[in-house]
SELOTOR-629021 format. One record per residue (C-alpha): z, y, x. Coordinates in steps of 0.1 Angstrom, whole numbers, padded with zeros to 4 digits, always signed. Example, Ala and Ser with C-alpha at 12.3 -4.5 7.8 and 13.67 -1.06 7.14 Angstrom:
BEGIN
+0078-0045+0123 +0071-0011+0137 
***
This chain:
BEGIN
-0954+0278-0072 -0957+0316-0088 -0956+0349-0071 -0945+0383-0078 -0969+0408-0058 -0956+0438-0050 -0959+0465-0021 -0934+0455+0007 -0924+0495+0010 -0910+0494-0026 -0882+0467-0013 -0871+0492+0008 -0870+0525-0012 -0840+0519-0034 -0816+0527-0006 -0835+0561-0001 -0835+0567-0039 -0797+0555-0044 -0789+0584-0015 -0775+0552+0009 -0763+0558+0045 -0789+0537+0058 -0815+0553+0080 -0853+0544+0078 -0855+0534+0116 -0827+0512+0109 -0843+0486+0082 -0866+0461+0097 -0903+0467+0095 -0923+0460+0064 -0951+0443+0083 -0928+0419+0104 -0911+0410+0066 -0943+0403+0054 -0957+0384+0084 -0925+0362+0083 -0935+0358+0047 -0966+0348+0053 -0957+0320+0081 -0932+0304+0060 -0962+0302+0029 -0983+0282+0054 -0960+0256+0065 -0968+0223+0059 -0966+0216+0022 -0941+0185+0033 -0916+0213+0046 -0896+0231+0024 -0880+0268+0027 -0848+0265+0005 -0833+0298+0018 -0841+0330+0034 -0809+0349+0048 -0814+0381+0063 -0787+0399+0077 -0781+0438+0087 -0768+0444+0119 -0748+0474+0126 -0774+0498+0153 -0752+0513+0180 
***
């Protein structure tokens, strides 16, 4: 198992950089990414996590 550490803000600053429509308040929270991150790391080692979709959802 390797790792790449990185700061979770970085993920999301290419959209700002790139001059995207996407609004701040509209990308999901860095902590809640890395929390989910973190849960799936300490699942039980007979589990495996093959996939991680996550999918935008247009804010009204």
């Amino acid at each position: 198992m390797s790792f790449t550490i990185v700061k979770i803000d970085e993920i999301f600053l290419p959209h700002i950089k790139a001059k995207t429509d996407i609004k701040q308040e509209d990308l999901m929270d860095s902590k809640d990414l890395a929390n989910l991150i973190t849960n799936l790391l300490e699942l039980p080692r007979n589990m495996e996590v093959s996939e991680i979709i996550i999918n935008r959802k247009k804010s009204k």
